[in-house]
C-alpha positions in Angstrom: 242.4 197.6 99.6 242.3 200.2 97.0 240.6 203.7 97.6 238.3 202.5 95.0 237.5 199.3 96.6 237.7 201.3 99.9 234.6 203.3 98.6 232.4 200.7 97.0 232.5 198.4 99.9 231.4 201.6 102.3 228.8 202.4 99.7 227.7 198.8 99.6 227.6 198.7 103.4 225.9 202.1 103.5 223.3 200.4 101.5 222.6 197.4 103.3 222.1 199.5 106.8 219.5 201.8 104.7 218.0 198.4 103.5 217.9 197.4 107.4 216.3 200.6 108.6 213.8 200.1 105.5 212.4 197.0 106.6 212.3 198.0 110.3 210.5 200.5 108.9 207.8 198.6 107.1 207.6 196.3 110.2 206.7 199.1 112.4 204.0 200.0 110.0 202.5 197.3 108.9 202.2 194.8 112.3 203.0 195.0 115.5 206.6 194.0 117.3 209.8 195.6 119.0 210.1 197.8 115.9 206.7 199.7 116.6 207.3 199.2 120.0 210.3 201.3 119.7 208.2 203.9 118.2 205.8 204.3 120.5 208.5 204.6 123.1 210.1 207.5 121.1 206.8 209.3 120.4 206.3 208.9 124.1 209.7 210.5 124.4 209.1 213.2 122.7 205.2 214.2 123.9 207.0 213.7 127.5 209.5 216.4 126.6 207.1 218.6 124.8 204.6 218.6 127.7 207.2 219.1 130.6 208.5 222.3 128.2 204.9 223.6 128.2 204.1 223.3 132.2 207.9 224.5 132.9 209.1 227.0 130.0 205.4 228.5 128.3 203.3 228.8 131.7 205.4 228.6 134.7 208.3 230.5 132.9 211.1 229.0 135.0 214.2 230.5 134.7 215.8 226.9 133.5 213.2 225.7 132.4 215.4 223.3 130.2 215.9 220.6 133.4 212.4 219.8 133.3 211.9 218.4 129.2 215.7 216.6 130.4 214.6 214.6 133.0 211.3 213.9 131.0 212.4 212.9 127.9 215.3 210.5 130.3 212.8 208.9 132.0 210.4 207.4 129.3 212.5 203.7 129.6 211.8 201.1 128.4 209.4 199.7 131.5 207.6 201.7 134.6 209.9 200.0 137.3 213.1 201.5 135.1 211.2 205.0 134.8 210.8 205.2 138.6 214.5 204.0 139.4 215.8 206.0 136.6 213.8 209.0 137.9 215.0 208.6 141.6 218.8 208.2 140.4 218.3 211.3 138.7 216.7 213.5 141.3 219.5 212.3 143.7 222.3 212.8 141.0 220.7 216.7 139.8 220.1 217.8 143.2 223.6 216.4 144.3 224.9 218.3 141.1 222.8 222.1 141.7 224.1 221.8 145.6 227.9 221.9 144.9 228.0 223.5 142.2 226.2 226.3 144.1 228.4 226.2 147.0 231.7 225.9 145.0 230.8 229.1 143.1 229.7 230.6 146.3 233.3 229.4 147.9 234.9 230.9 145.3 233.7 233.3 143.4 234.8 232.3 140.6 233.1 229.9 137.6 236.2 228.5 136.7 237.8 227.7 140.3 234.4 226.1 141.0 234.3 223.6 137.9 237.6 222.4 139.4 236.9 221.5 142.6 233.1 220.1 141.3 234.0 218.5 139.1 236.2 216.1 140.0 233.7 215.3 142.7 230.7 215.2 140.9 232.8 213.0 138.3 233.5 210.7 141.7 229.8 210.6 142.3 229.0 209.5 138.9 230.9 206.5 139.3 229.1 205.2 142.0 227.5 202.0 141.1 224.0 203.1 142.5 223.8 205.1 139.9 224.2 202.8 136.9 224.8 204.9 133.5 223.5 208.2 134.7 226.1 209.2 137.1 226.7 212.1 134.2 223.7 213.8 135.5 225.9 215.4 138.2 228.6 216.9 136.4 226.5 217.7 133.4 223.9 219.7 136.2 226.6 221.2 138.0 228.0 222.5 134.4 224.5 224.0 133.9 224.3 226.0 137.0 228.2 227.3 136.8 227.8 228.4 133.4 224.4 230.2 133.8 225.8 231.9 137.2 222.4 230.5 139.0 223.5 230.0 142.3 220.8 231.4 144.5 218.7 229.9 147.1 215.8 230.8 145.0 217.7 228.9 141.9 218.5 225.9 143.2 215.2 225.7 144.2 213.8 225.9 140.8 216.2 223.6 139.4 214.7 221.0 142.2 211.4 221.6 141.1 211.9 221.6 137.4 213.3 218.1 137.9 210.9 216.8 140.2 208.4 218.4 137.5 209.9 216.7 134.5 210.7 213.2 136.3 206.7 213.2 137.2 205.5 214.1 133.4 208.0 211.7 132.3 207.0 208.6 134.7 203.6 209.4 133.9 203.5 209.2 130.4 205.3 206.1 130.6 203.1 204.7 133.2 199.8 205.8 131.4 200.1 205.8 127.9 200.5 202.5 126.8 202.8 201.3 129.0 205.6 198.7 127.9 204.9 195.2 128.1 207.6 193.0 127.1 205.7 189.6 127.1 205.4 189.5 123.7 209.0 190.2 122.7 209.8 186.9 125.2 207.3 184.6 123.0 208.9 186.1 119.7 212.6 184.4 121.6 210.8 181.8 122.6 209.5 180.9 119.1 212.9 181.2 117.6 214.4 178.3 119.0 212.3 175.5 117.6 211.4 178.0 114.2 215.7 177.9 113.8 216.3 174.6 114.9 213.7 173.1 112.6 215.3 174.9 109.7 218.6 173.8 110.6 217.7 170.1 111.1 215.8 170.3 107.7 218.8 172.2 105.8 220.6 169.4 107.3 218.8 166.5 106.2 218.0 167.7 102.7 221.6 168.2 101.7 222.8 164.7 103.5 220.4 163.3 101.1 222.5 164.8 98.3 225.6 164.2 99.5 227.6 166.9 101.6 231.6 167.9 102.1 233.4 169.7 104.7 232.4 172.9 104.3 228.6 172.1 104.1 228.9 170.4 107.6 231.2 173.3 108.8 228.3 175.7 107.9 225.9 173.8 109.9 228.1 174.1 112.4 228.0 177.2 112.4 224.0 178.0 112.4 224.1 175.6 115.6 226.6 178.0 117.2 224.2 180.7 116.6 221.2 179.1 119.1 222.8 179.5 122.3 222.6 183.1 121.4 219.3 182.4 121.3 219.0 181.0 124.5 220.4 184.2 125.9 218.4 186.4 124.3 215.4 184.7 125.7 216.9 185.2 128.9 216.9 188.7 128.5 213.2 188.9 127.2 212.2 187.0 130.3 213.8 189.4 132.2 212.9 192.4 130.9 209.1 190.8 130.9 209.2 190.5 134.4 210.3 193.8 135.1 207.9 195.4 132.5 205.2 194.2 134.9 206.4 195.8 138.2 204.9 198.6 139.1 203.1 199.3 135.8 199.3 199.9 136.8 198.3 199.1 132.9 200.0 196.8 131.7 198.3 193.4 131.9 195.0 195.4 130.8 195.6 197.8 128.1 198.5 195.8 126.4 197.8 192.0 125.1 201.0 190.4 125.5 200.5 187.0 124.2 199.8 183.1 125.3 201.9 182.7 128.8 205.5 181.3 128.7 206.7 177.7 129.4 209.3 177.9 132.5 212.5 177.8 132.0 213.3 173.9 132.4 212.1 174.6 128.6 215.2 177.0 128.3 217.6 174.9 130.3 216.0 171.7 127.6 216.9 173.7 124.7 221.0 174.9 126.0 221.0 171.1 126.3 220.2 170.5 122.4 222.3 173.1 121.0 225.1 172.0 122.7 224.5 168.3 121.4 223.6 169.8 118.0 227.0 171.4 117.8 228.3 168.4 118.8 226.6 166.5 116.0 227.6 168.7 113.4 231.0 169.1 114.6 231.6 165.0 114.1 229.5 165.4 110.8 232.4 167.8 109.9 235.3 165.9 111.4 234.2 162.8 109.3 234.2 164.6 105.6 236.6 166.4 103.5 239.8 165.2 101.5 241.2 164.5 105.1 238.9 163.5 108.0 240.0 163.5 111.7 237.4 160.9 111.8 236.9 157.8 109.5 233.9 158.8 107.6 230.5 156.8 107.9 229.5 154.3 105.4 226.7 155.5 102.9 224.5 152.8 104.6 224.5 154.8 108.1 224.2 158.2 106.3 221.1 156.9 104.6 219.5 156.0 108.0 220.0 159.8 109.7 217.9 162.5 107.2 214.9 160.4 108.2 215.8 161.1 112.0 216.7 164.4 111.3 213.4 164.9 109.8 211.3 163.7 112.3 213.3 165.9 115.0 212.5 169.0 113.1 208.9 167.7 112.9 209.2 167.5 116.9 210.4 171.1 116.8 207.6 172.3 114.0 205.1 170.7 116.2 206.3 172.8 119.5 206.5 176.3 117.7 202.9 175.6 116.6 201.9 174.4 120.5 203.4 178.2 121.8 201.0 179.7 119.6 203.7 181.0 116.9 201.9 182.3 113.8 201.3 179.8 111.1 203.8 180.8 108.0 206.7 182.1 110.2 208.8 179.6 109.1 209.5 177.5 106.3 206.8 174.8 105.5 207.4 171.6 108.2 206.7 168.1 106.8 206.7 169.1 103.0 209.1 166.9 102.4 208.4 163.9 99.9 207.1 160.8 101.8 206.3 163.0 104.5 203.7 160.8 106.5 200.3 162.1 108.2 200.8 163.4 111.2 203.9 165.8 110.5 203.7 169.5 110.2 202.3 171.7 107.8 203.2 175.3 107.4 199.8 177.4 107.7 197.9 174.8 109.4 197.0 176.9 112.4 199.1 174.6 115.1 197.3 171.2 114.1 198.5 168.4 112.1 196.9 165.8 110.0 197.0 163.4 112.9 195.2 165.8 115.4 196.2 168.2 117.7 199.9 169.5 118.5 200.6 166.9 121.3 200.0 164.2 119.2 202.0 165.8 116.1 205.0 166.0 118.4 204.4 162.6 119.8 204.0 160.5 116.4 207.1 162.4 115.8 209.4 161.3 118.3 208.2 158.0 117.7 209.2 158.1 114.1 212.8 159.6 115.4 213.2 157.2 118.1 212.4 153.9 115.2 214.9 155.9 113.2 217.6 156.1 115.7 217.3 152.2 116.5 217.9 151.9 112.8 220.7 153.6 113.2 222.1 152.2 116.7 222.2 148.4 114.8 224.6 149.9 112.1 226.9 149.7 114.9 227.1 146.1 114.9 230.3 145.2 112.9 232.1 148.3 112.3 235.6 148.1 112.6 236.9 150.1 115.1 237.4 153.4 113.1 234.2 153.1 111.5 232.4 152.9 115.0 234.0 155.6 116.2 232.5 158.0 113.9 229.4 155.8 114.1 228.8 155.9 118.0 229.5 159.5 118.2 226.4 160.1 115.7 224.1 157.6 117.6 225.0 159.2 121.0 225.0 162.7 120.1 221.8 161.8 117.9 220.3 160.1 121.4 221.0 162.9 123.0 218.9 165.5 121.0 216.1 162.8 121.3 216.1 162.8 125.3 216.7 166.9 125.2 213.2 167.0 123.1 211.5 165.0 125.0 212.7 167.5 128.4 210.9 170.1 126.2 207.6 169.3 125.9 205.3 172.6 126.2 202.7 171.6 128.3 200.0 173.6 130.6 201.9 172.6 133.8 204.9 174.3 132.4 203.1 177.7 131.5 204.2 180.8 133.4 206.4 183.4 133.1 
């Protein structure tokens, strides 16, 4: 690459990450999600430190005063239950930190003979897996106390107390001022899954009905690769929901985190689709192209899947709304020509022309299941290459139908 090139393509990505921070921007401001989320958290942060540097720095006037805005502004995490085991890791770590340092200077005499022998031992500390990611607090506090020659009784006790002072303001801000929930981001995972799927089995339809080649097929293989990321980040939302709720004395009444969560059979329903969906468009990819691994399927069998595919992105359209996703998240379900009552509409507030969500979702698999025994007599009289390429649709196409029908949302499944 040319210098030239070099520079355009850093300016072009320089552009597109101020385009990213723009929008998180605008998200933060105009509705609520992680982005303002992650703001409140920081203006937390901040009133956290600010406060701990008032009590420790303006009226007590502690001679390192500093330690106390540290700890605060550390310990405003992302959920109570982290503040408080954050905040105990760090007490141990500082006061482990202040002790040695103290008594290696006091050994020695010296500020640099003490950071050698400290060091390597509060570096040793660090590395404990107790600790997590703040084992630096040791070596970091004893570099503090060597380098501002503190080493009195009457020092270390300050720098105790200036912890213990900013680990309180810090817990307690986070604790009190609306405290993180993370329900919500969990629900926003959740929706994902049926929101993407249903855009990819659409996509996926639409352009069979136009004809597709190899690299069409190898892109939608490659959007159904993405969903088990998905799945994993729903994991994480679950987990980080069910620790934003322990210990947090707030959170379930000042924060409104958002219609409870189907179990995760729902999860372990949906791992089962994507990998069946890769499957499906990894055959539909394998069976195209100048030269196919697999004999390609007559135009009378491809005619017979968009319908399917269709009504499975119905199913999925029809379980976003029943989680309580927003109408006009997603692209408009059931707009298709010939779509018949019953099937989603975009905006419709979770109901259908046929009723309520349930009976969307079932008049929908119903439609999928008619389409797939369309499908499953092409089979009949095949020749053997044909069939191949056939069966592996019908099976893989079965299987998405029995992994929908595992994920029903339903009030017996609701929970966190």
């Amino acid at each position: 690459m040319t210098p030239a090139a070099h520079i355009r393509e850093l300016w072009r990505r320089a552009g597109w990450e101020a385009a990213a921070v723009g929008r998180s921007v605008r998200r933060a401001l105009t509705g609520p999600g992680p982005e303002r989320d992650l703001g409140v958290q920081a203006v937390k942060a901040a009133g956290a430190a600010i406060l701990a540097w008032a009590v420790a720095g303006w009226w007590w006037n502690a001679p390192l005063a500093l330690m106390a805005p540290w700890t605060a502004v550390a310990l405003v995490q992302s959920t109570v239950y982290r503040s408080v085991r954050t905040g105990v890791q760090q007490v141990v770590l500082i006061a482990a930190g202040t002790v040695l340092a103290a008594a290696a200077a006091g050994l020695t005499g010296n500020t640099m003979a003490a950071m050698a022998i400290v060091l390597p031992v509060t570096a040793l500390l660090g590395n404990y897996s107790r600790f997590e990611d703040q084992g630096v607090y040791a070596s970091t506090t004893a570099l503090f106390v060597l380098v501002y020659g503190s080493f009195s009784g009457f020092d270390i006790l300050h720098r105790l107390l200036e912890t213990l002072l900013g680990a309180v303001i810090g817990i307690g801000v986070n604790a009190l001022v609306l405290p993180p929930v993370h329900l919500r981001h969990a629900h926003e995972s959740l929706c994902r899954l049926p929101r993407d799927g249903a855009e990819l089995l659409r996509t996926m339809a639409g352009e069979m009905e136009r004809g597709y080649d190899r690299q069409t097929a190898q892109q939608w293989h490659a959007r159904a690769r993405r969903l088990p990321q998905l799945i994993g980040d729903l994991r994480n939302a679950r987990l980080w929901t069910r620790e934003s709720l322990r210990l947090n004395p707030a959170g379930r009444r000042i924060r409104r985190p958002g219609p409870a969560l189907p179990s995760t059979q729902w999860d372990a329903a949906w791992e089962s689709m994507a990998d069946h969906l890769t499957a499906l468009t990894r055959t539909l990819a394998e069976a195209a192209g100048d030269s196919p691994r697999l004999r390609p399927p007559p135009d009378s069998v491809l005619g017979d899947v968009p319908p399917l595919l269709h009504a499975l992105a119905d199913v999925c359209d029809a379980d976003r709304a029943e989680l309580g996703a927003p109408p006009g998240t997603t692209a408009a379900a059931g707009t298709r020509p010939g779509a018949g009552p019953g099937t989603g509409r975009a905006g419709d507030g979770g109901r259908g022309a046929g009723g309520p969500d349930g009976d969307r979702r079932d008049e929908a698999l119903e439609r999928a299941w008619a389409a797939h025994r369309r499908l499953k007599a092409r089979l009949a009289g095949q020749d053997d290459e044909t069939a191949t390429s056939v069966g592996g649709l019908v099976a893989q196409l079965q299987q998405l139908l029995h992994d929908l029908e595992d994920a029903r949302v339903t009030p017996a499944h609701a929970g966190t």
